[in-house]
C-alpha positions as MATLAB code, in Angstrom:
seq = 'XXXXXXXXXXXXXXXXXXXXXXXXXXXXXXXXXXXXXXXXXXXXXXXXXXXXXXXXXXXXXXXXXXXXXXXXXXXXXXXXXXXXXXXXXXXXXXXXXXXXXXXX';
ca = [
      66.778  -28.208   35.768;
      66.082  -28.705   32.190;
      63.613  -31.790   32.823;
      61.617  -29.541   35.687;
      61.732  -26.828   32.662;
      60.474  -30.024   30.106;
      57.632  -30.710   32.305;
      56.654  -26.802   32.843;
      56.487  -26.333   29.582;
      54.442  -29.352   28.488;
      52.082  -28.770   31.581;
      51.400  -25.056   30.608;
      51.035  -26.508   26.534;
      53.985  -25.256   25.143;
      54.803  -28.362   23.313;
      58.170  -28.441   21.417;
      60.390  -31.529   22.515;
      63.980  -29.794   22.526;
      65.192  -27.201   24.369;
      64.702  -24.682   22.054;
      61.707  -24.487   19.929;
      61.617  -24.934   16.506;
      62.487  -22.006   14.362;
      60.839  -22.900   10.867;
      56.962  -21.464   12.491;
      59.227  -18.073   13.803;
      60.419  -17.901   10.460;
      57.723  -18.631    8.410;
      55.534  -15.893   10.178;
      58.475  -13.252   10.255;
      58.531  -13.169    6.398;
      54.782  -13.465    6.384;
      55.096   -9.774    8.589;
      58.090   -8.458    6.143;
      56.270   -9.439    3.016;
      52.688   -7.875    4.278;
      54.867   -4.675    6.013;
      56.176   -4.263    2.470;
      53.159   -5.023    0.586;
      51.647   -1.989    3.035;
      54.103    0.298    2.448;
      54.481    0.750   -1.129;
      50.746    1.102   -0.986;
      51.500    4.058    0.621;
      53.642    4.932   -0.729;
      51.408    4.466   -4.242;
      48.866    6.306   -2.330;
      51.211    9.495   -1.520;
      52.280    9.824   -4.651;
      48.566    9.979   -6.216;
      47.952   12.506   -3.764;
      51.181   14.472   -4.559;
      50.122   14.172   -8.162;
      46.391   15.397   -7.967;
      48.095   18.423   -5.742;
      49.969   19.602   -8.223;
      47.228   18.988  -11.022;
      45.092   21.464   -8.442;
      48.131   23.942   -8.023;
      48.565   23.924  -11.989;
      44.905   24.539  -12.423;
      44.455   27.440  -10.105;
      47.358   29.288  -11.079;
      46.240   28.913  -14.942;
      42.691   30.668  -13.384;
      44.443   33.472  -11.422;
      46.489   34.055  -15.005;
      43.727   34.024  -16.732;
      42.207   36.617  -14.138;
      45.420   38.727  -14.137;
      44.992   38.584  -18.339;
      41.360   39.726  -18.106;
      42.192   42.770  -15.461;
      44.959   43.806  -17.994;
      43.142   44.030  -20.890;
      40.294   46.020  -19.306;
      42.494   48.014  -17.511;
      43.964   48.767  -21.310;
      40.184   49.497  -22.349;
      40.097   51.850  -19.433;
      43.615   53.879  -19.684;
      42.191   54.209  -24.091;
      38.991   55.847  -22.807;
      40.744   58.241  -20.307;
      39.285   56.704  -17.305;
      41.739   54.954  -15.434;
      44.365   56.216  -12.428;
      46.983   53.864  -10.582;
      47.989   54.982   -7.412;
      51.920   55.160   -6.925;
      54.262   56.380   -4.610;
      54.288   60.111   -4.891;
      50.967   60.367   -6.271;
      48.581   58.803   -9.124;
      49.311   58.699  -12.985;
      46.072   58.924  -14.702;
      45.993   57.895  -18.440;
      44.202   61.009  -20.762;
      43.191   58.954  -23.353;
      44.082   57.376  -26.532;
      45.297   59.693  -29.588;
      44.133   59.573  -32.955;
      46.832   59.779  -35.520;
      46.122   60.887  -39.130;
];
């Protein structure tokens, strides 16, 4: 059996002499694949976590505008309740600011 399997082999090209193959070629490309597999994932990994970073640059800079917003609506609502002319609406009803008081 193993000399009709010799002569399959060599008459389809698969040309190792033993029984076996050699393993040194398996090998030599299987740590070729792990080293490239690896090389390819801590790109990604690189990649994910310059994405990661530039979202939370992003999330830092919008919430430093809406503060800035919320600091802006606070001081002219201020401006507002001093000149009489601002009302919030609440739960039972509005409170309405009458103005600022001059103290002598």
């Amino acid at each position: 059996m193993h000399v009709y399997l010799t002569k399959w082999r060599m008459a389809r090209g698969l040309r190792w002499q033993k029984a076996h193959p050699d393993p040194a070629p398996f090998a030599r490309e299987l740590v070729k694949g792990i080293v490239i597999g690896t090389v390819l994932a801590v790109l990604v990994a690189i990649s994910g976590r310059m994405e990661y970073q530039d979202a939370v640059a992003q999330e830092a800079e919008a919430r430093a505008l809406v503060a800035e917003a919320k600091k802006m609506d606070a001081e002219e609502d201020l401006a507002m309740c001093l000149n009489g002319m601002r009302a919030w609406r609440v739960e039972d009803g509005y409170v309405r600011c009458r103005g600022a008081e001059v103290v002598r």
